[in-house]
C-alpha positions as CSV (number, residue, x, y, z in Angstrom):
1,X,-14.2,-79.4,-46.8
2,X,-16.0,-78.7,-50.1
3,X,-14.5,-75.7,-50.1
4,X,-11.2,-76.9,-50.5
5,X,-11.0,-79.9,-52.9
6,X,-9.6,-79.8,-56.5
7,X,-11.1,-81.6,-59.2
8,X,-9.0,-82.5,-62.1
9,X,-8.9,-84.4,-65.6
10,X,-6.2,-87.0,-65.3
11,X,-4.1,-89.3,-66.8
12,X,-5.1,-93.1,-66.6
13,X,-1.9,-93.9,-67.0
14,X,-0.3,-91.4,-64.5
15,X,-2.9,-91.7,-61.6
16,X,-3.6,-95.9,-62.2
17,X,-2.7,-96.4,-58.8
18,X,-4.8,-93.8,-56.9
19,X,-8.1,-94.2,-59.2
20,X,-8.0,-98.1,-58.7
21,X,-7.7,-97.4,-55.0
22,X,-10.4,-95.4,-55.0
23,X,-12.4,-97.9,-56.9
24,X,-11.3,-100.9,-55.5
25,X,-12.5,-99.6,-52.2
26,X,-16.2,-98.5,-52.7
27,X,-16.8,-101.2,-55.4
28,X,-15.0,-104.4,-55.1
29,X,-14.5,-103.9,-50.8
30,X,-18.1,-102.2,-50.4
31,X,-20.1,-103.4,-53.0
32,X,-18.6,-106.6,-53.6
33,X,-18.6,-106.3,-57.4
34,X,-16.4,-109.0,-59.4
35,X,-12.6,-107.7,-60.4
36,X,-12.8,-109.1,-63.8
37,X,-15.9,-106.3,-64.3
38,X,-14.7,-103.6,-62.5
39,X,-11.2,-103.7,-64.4
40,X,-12.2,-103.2,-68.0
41,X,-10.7,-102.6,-71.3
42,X,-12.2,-98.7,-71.4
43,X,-10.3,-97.4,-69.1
44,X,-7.3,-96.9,-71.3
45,X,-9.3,-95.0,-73.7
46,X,-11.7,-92.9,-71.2
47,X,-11.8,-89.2,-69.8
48,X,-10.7,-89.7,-66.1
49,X,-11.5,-87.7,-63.0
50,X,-9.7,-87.5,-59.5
51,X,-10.7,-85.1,-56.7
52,X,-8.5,-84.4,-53.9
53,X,-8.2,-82.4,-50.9
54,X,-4.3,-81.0,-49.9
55,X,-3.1,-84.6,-51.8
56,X,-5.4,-86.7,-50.3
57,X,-7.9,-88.6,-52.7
58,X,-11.6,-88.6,-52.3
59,X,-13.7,-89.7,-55.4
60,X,-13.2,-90.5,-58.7
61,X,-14.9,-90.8,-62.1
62,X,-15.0,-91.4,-65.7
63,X,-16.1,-90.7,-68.8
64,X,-16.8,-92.8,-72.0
65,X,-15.5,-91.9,-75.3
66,X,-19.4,-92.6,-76.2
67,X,-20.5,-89.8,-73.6
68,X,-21.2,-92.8,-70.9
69,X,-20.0,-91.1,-67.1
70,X,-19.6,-94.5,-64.7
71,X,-17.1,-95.2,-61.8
72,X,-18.4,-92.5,-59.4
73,X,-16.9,-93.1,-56.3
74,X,-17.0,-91.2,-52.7
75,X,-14.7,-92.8,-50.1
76,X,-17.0,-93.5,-47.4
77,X,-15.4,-91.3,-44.8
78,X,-15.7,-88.2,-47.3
79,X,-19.7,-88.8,-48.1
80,X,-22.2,-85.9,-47.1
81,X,-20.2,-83.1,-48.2
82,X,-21.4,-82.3,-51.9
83,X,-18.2,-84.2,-53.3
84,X,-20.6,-86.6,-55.5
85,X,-22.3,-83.4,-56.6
86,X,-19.1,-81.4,-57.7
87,X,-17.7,-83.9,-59.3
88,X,-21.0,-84.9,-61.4
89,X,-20.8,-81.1,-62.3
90,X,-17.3,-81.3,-63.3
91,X,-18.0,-83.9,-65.7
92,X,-20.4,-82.3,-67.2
93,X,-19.0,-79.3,-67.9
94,X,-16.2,-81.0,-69.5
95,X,-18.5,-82.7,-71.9
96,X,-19.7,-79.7,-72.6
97,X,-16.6,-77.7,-73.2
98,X,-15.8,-81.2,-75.8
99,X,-18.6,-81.1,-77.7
100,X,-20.6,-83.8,-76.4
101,X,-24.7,-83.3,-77.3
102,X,-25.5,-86.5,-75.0
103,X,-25.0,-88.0,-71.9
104,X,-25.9,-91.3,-70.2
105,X,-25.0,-93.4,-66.8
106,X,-26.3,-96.4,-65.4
107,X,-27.5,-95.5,-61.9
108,X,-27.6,-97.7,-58.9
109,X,-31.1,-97.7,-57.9
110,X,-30.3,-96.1,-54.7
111,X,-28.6,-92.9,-56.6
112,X,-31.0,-91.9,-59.0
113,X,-32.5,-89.3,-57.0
114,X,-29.1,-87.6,-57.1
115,X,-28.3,-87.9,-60.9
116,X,-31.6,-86.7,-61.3
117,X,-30.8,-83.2,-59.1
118,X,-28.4,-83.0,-61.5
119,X,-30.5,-83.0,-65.1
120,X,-30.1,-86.6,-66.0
121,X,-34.1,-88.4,-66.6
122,X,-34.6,-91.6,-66.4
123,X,-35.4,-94.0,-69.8
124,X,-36.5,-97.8,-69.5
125,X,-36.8,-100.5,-66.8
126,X,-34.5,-101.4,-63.9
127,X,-32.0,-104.0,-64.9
128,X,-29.6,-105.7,-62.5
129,X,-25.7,-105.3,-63.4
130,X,-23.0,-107.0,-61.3
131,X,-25.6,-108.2,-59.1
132,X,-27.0,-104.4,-58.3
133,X,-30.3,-103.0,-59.6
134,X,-29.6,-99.9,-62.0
135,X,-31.8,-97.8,-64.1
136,X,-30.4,-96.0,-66.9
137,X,-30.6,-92.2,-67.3
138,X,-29.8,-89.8,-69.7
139,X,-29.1,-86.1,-70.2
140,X,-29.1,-84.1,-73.3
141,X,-26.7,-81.2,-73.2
142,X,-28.1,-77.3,-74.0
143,X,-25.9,-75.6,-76.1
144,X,-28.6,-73.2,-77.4
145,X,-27.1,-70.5,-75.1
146,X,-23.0,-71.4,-75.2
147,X,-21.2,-68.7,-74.9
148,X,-17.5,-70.4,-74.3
149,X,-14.9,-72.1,-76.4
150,X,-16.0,-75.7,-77.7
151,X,-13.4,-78.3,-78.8
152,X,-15.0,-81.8,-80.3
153,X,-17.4,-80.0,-82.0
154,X,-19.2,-82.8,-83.9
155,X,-21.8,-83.2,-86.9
156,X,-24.6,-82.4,-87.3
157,X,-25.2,-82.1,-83.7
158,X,-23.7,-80.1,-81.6
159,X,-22.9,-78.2,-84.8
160,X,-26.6,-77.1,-86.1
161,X,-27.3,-75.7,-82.5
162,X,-24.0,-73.6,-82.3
163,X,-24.1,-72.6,-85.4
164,X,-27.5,-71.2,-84.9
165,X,-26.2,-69.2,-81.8
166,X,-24.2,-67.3,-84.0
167,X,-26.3,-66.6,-86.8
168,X,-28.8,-65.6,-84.2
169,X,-26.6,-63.2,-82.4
170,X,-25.2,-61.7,-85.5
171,X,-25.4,-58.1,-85.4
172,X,-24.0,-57.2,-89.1
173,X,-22.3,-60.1,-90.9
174,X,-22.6,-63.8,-91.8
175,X,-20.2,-65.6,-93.9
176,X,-21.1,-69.1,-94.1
177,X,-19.1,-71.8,-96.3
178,X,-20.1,-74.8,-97.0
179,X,-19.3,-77.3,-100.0
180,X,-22.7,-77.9,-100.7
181,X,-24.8,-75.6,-98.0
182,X,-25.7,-79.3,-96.3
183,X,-29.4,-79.9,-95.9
184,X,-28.6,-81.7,-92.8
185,X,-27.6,-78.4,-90.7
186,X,-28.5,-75.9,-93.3
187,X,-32.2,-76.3,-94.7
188,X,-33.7,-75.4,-91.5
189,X,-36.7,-73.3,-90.5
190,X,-34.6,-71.6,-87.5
191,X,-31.6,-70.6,-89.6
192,X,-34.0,-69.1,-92.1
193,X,-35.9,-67.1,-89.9
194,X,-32.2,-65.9,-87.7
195,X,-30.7,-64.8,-91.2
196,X,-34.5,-63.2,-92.3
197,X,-33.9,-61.3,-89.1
198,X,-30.8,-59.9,-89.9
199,X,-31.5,-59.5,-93.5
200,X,-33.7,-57.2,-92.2
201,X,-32.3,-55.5,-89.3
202,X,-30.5,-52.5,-90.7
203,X,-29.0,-51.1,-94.2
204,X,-25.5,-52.6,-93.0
205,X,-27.0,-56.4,-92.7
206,X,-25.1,-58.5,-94.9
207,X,-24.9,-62.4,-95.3
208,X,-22.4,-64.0,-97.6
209,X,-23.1,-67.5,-98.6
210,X,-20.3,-69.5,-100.1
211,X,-20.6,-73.1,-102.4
212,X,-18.8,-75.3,-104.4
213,X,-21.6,-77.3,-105.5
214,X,-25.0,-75.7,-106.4
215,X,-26.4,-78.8,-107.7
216,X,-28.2,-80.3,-104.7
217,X,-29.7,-77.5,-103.7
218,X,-31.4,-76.5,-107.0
219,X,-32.6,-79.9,-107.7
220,X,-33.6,-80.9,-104.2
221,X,-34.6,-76.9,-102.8
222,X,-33.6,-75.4,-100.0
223,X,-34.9,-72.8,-97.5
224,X,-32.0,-70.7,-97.7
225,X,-31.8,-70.3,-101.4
226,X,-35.4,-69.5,-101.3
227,X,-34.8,-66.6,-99.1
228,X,-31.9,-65.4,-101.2
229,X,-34.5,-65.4,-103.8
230,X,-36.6,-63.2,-102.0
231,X,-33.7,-61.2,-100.2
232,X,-31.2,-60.8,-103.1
233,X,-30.1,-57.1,-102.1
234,X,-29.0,-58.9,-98.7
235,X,-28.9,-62.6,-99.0
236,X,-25.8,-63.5,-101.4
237,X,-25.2,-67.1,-102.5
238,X,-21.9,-67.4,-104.8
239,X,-20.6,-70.8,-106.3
240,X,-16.9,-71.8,-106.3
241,X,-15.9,-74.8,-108.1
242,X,-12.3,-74.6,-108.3
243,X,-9.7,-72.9,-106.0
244,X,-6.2,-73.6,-105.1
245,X,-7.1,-72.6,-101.3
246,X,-10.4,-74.2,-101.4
247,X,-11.2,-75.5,-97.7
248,X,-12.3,-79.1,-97.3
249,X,-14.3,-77.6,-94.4
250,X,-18.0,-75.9,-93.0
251,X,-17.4,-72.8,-91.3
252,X,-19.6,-70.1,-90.3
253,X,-18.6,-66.7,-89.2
254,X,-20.3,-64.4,-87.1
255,X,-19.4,-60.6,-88.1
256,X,-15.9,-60.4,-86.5
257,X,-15.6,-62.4,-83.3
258,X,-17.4,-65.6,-83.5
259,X,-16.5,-68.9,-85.6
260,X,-18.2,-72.2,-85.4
261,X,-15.9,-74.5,-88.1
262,X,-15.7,-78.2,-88.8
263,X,-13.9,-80.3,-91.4
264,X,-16.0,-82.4,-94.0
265,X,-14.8,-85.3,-92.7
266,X,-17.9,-86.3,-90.3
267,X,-15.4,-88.4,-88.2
268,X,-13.2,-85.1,-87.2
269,X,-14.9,-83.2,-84.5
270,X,-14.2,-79.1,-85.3
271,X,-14.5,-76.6,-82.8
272,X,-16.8,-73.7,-81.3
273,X,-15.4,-70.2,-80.5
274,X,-17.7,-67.4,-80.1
275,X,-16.0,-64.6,-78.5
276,X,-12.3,-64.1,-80.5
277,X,-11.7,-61.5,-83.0
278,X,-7.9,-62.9,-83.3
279,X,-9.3,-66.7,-84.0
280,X,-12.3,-64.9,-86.5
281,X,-9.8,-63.3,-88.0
282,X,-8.1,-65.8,-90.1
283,X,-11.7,-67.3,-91.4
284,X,-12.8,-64.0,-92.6
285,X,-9.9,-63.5,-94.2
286,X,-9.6,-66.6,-96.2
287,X,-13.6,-66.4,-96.5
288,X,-13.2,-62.7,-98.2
289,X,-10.6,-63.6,-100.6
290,X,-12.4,-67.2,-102.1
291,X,-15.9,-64.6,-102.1
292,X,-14.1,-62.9,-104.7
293,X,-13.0,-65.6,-106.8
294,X,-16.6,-67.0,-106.9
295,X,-19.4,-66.4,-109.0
296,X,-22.9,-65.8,-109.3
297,X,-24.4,-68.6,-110.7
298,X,-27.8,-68.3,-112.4
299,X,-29.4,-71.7,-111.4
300,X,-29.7,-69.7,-108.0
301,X,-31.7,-66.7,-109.4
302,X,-35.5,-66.4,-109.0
303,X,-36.5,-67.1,-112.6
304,X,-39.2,-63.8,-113.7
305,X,-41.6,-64.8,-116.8
């Protein structure tokens, strides 16, 4: 049976009927839990799930636009098969693929041992909800190694993480923009030592860094303009104030095939890309044209008495 069942991302408005069929079934039939709270005002906005087997539906779940899975349901007749397992799975790997650095689920009591199979830990003290005992759980997603295309990248987290995979995998170039090299993601011991490594790694190594506003860095310091210092032949940090094509956006580019980019906007999620020369392109493009319009500025140079 496992073998044969699709698991898709649906529409809410499109599958209503089959999802609340599902639902009504294992929760309201089964488990005797009120209408008024299983029939809430997220499921308009929330990430649904529907598995199937040749058109017949089996289980069901969805996913909060705060990274909250709930609804998972197995019709009773389908339990036993791995179903509950697949679709967990399924889930996840769509947070994944949207950016989401955290997940969390109430678990019935009963359940926990499953969502715990599955990477999620458990965090406080049981707690009763519609008149079942739950313990919440949690489960922080690993992008250190990602290695696929992320939409919903968001900031500073995922963002610092992928960012690092790149710069750590880098095996010639780094261009990195960003208005004011952001102490958040930037001034970090890890990205120091991954650029120091490349700095390092042959005659070819080269890291650009572009900026529009040198101020923060100078006043407040920063690790990576203190290994430009040191690094100067490889390490480059240029300052561009004004431009006509001057992005409102962080991007980092790895040599020719890997872009992690978001806007400035902290509310607009960006994305993750880490094996396209076609989508690199177009960053390094616009990254090597604004290099040559900028300038060194001498705030950033080691001062020699």
């Amino acid at each position: 049976m496992t073998e044969q069942i699709l698991i898709e991302h649906v529409s809410w408005n499109v599958e209503l009927d089959t999802l609340r069929e599902i639902r009504g079934k294992v929760f309201i039939e089964e488990q005797n839990v009120p209408q008024d709270i299983e029939w809430d005002s997220h499921d308009a906005t929330a990430d649904h799930f529907l598995v199937t087997r040749n058109g017949a539906a089996l289980a069901c779940g969805r996913l909060l636009v705060d990274g909250k899975i709930g609804r998972m349901a197995v019709l009773p007749e389908f339990r036993g098969h791995g179903i509950g397992r697949q679709l967990l799975d399924f889930i996840i790997a769509h947070a994944s693929r949207n950016g989401r650095p955290r997940l969390y689920l109430h678990a019935q009591s009963h359940a926990a041992k499953f969502y715990q199979a599955g990477g999620f830990e458990a965090y406080g003290e049981t707690f009763e909800e519609a008149g079942i005992t739950h313990l919440a759980m949690q489960l922080d997603i690993n992008y250190q190694d990602a290695d696929f295309f992320i939409t919903g990248v968001r900031y500073p987290e995922p963002f610092a993480t992928l960012a690092l995979a790149l710069m750590s995998s880098a095996r010639r170039h780094l261009r990195v923009y960003s208005y004011t090299l952001d102490s958040d993601v930037f001034d970090d011991e890890n990205f120091v030592s991954a650029i120091s490594a490349l700095a390092r790694r042959g005659r070819q190594s080269e890291i650009r860094i572009l900026i529009s506003d040198a101020k923060p860095m100078v006043s407040r310091g920063h690790r990576l303009l203190a290994l430009a210092r040191r690094l100067s032949s490889k390490v480059s940090i240029r300052v561009l104030t004004e431009h006509p094509s001057l992005p409102d956006a962080t991007y980092v580019v790895r040599d020719n095939d890997g872009v992690i980019y978001k806007p400035d906007e902290r509310a607009r999620p960006g994305f993750y890309e880490p094996n396209s020369r076609a989508s690199s392109k177009r960053f390094v493009e616009e990254f090597d044209l604004l290099w040559h319009w900028g300038e060194d500025d001498p705030r950033l140079k080691l001062l020699r008495l």
